[in-house]
N, C-alpha and C positions, 0 to 999 in steps of 0.2 A: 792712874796712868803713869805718873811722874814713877811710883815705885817700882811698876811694871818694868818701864825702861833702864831702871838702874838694876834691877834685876838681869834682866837678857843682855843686859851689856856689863855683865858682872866680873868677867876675865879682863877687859881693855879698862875698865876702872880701877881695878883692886892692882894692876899693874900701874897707875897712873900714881895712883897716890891712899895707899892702901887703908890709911886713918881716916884719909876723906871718906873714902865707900862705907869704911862701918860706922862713922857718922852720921853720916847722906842716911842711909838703910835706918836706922837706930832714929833718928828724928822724922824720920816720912812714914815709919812705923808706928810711934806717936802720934802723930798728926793724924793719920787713919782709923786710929782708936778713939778720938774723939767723935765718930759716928760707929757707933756699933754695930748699926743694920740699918735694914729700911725706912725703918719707923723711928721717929724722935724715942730716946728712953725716955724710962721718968724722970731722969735727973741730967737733961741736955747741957751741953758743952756751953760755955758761955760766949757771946762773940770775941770776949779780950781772951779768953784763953784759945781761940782759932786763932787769934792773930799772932798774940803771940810765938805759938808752935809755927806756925808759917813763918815767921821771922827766922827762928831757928833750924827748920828746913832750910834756905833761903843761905844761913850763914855758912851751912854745914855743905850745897853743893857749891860754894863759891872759888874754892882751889880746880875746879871743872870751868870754870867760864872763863 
């Protein structure tokens, strides 16, 4: 959802602060990769590495808040 909206709102962001958006995009990117599909892979994401990436999300829309 989070990437959805930096997406549709990708003109009023990339005019705001153009290195935050391809951050924001580029770490929420990541972060979504860590589930690949429906179903757990066989080789699932760890919790510290969810958090982590979330942290990173997190640092990357912080010039938006």
């Amino acid at each position: 959802a989070a990437r959805n909206l930096l997406v549709l709102h990708q003109d009023e962001l990339r005019q705001r602060n153009l290195l935050a958006y391809s951050r924001s995009l580029g770490e929420l990117n990541r972060f979504t990769a860590l589930w690949p599909g429906r179903l757990p892979s066989d080789n699932p994401s760890t919790y510290q590495q969810v958090v982590v990436q979330a942290s990173r999300v997190r640092l990357a829309l912080s010039p938006y808040l």
